[in-house]
C-alpha positions in Angstrom: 0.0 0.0 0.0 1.5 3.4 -0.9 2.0 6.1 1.6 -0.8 8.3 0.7 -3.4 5.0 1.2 -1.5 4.3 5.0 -2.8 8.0 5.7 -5.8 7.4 4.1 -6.7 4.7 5.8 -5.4 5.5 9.2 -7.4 8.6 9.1 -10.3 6.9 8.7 -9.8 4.9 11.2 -9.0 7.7 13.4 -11.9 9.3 13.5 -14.5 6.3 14.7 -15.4 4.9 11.2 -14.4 1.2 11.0 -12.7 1.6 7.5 -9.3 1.2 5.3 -8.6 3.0 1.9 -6.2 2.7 -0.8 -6.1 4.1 -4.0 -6.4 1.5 -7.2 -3.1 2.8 -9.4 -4.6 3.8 -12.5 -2.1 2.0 -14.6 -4.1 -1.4 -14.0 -6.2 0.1 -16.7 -3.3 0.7 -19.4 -3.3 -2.7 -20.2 -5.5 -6.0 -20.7 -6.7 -7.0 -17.6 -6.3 -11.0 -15.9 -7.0 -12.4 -12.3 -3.2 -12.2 -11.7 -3.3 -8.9 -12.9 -5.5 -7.7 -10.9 -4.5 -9.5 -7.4 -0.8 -8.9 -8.3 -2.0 -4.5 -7.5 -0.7 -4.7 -4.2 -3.8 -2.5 -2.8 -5.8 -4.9 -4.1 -4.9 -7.6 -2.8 -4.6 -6.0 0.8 -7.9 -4.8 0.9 -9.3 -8.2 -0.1 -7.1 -9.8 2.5 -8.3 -7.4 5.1 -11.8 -8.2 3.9 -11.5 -11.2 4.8 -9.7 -10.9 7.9 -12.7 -8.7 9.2 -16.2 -11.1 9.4 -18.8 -9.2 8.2 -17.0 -6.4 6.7 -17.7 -5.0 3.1 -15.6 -4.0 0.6 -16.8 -0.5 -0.9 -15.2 0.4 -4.6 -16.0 4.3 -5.0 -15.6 5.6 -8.5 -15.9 8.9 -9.9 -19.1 10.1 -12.0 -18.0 9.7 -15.5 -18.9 6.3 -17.4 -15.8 5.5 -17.7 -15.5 5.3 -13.9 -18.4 3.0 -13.4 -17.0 0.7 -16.3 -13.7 0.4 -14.4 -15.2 -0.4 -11.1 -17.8 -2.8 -12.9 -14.6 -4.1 -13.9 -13.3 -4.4 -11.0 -16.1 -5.8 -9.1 -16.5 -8.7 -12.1 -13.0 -9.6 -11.1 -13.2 -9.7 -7.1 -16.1 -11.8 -7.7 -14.3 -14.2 -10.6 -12.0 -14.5 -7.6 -14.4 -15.2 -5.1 -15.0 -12.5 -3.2 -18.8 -12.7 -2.0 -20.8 -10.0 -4.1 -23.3 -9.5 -1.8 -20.6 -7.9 0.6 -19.3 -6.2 -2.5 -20.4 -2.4 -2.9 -20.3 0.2 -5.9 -20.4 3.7 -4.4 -19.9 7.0 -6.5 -18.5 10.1 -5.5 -18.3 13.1 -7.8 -15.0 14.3 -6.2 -13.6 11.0 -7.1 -10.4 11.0 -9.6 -10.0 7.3 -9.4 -11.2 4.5 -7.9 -10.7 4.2 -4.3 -11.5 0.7 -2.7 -12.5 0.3 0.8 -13.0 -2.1 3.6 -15.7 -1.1 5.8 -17.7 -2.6 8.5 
């Protein structure tokens, strides 16, 4: 996880929300996409590990308003489910001040 999604997350955790944040590099999507593409993003792969760590937790992809945003995290929710990440604890969320998809593990 890179510095900025540490502070991300530890702030949000810091003020009473149970939740860690991390930024999906956007270069994921500047080339085809596979399953060991898209676990080998190290802040993917963290967040689904911490998903998991955390019964009953969710994990939250927020995405900007564009279509292009809601594609990606379509995307992106395809593939967490493809690699068996339960859908129903799977959540699309947009935010208009959103550059990028942010992905989230919440309780």
């Amino acid at each position: 996880m890179n510095f900025s999604g540490c502070l991300a997350g530890a702030a949000l955790l810091l003020s009473g929300t149970a939740a860690v944040a991390a930024t999906v590099p956007p270069e994921l999507w500047d080339r085809p996409r596979s399953a060991a593409a898209v676990m080998a993003q190290d802040v993917i792969r963290q967040a689904v590990a911490d998903h998991h760590a955390r019964k009953g937790s969710r994990l939250v992809i927020v995405h900007g308003v564009r279509q292009e945003a809601l594609l990606q995290a379509e995307e992106l929710r395809a593939w967490l489910v493809a690699l068996a990440v339960d859908s129903a604890r799977l959540v699309l969320r947009a935010d208009p001040a959103a550059t990028g998809l942010r992905i989230e593990v919440s309780e």
